[in-house]
C-alpha positions in Angstrom: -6.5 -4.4 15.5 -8.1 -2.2 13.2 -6.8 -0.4 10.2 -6.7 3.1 11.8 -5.4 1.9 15.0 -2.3 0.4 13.0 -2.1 3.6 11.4 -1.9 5.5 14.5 0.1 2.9 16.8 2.7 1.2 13.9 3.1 3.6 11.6 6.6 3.2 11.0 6.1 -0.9 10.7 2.6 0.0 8.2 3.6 2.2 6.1 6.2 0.9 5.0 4.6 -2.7 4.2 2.2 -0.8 2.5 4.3 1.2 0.4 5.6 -2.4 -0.7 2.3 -3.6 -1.7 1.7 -0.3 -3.5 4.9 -1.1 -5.3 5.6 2.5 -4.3 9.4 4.2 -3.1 8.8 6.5 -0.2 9.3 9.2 -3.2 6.2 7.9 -5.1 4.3 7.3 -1.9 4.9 10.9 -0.8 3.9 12.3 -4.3 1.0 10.2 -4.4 -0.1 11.8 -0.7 0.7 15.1 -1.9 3.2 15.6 0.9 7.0 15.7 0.8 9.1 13.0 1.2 10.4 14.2 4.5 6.9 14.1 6.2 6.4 10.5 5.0 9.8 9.8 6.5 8.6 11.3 10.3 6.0 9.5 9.7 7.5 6.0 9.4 10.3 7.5 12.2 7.2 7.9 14.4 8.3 11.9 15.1 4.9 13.2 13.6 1.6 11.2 13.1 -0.4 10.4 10.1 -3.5 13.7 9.6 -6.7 12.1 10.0 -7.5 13.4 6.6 -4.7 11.1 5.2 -4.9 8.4 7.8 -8.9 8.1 5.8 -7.3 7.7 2.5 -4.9 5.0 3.6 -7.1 3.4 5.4 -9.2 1.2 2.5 -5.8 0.4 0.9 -4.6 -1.1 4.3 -7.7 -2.5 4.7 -7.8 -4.2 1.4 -4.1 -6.0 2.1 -4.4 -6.7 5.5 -7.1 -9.4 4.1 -3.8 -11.4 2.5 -1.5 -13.8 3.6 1.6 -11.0 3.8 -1.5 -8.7 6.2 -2.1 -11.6 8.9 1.8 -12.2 8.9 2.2 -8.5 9.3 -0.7 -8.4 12.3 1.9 -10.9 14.2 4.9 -8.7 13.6 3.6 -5.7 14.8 5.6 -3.7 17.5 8.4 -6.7 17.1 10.0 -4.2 14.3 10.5 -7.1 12.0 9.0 -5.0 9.4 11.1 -2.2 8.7 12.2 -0.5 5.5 14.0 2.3 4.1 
């Protein structure tokens, strides 16, 4: 599965991981997007998708981890919800 397909199918299992490997709270993440906090948090809920405009700039960091070790584990735990966080 491709980067913008995880984006648009597993956001609440991606973005999350990602923030992790960003080092980034949801709070950091959100300020970093330049949206508020809450909208990262319907995103990850799955209540309101990712803009495209967004999903492009997330896309090359996703791309770039999903090339690790912690990426392939997290392409087998997609849809499981094993990968959750707050």
């Amino acid at each position: 599965m491709e980067p913008p397909q995880i984006l648009v199918r597993y956001p609440g299992e991606a973005l999350p991981w990602l923030r992790r490997r960003l080092r980034l709270n949801r709070r950091a993440f959100a300020a970093w997007l330049g949206v508020p906090e809450s909208v990262v948090t319907r995103w990850e809920q799955g209540t309101s998708p990712i803009p495209m405009d967004l999903r492009r700039r997330l896309v090359p960091l996703v791309t770039r981890y999903l090339a690790t070790e912690e990426g392939r584990d997290l392409l087998l735990t997609l849809g499981k919800g094993r990968d959750r966080d707050g």
